[in-house]
N, C-alpha and C positions, 0 to 999 in steps of 0.2 A: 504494500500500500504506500503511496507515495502522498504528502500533503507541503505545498509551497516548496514541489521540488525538491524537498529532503527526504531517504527515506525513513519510514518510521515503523517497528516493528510489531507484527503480526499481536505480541502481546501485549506492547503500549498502548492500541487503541484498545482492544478489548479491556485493558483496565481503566480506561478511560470512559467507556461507553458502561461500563458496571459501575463506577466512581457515579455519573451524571445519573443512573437511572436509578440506583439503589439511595439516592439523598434529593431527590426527584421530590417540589415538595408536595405534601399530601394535605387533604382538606381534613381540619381534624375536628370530629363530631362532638358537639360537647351537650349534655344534656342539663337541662335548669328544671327546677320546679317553678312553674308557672311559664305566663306567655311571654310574646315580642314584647320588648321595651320596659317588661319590668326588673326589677333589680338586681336579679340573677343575671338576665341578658345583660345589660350594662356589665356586673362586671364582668363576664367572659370577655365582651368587644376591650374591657379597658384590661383585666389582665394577660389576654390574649393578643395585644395590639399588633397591628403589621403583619399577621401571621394570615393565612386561609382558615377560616372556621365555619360550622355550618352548625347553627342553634336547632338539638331537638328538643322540643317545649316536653316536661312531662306534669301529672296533673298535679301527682305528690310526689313527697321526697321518695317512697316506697318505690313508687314505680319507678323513678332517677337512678336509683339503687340497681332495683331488676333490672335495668340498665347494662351499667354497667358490669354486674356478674353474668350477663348473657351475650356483654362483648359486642353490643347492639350500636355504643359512642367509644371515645378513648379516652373523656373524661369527663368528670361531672361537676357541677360550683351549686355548692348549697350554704345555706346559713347555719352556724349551728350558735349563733347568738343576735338579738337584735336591742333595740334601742327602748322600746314596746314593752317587751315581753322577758327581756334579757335571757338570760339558756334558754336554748332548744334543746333539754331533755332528749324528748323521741331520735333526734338527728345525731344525737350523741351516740345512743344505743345503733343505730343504725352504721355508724362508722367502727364502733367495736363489736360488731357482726359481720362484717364486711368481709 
């Protein structure tokens, strides 16, 4: 294989062509409880920033969970404290079951 006239070997481009596909970059699913635009969304866009991501809405944390143990996203953003209510108990127990 020849590139700009040099040649280049049989096994440089195939580690090349493995280099670019294998770090290829990939849209990563991330699942929130609740919909667009509420505060799970936000913070995936904010701590996911510049990267590809694609929000799966789920309805409860339970099912954000069965989520990700069924390998369905490749991560999840849950609250397990708020301003309101301070601990989320239940999301606790559900991260040390996990």
């Amino acid at each position: 294989m020849f590139q700009n006239n040099v040649k280049v070997p049989d096994g440089a481009f195939f580690l090349t062509f493995f280099i670019i596909k294998r770090f290829k970059m990939k849209t990563k699913r991330i699942a929130i409880q609740g919909g667009y635009g509420a505060y799970h969304d936000i913070a995936a866009h904010y701590f996911f920033e510049g990267q590809s991501i694609e929000i799966i809405p789920r309805t409860t944390f339970k099912e954000l969970f069965k989520s990700l143990k069924q390998q369905q996203v490749d991560y999840g953003i849950m609250a397990i404290e708020n301003s309101l209510a301070g601990s989320i108990l239940p999301n606790y127990a559900l991260v040390r079951d996990c």
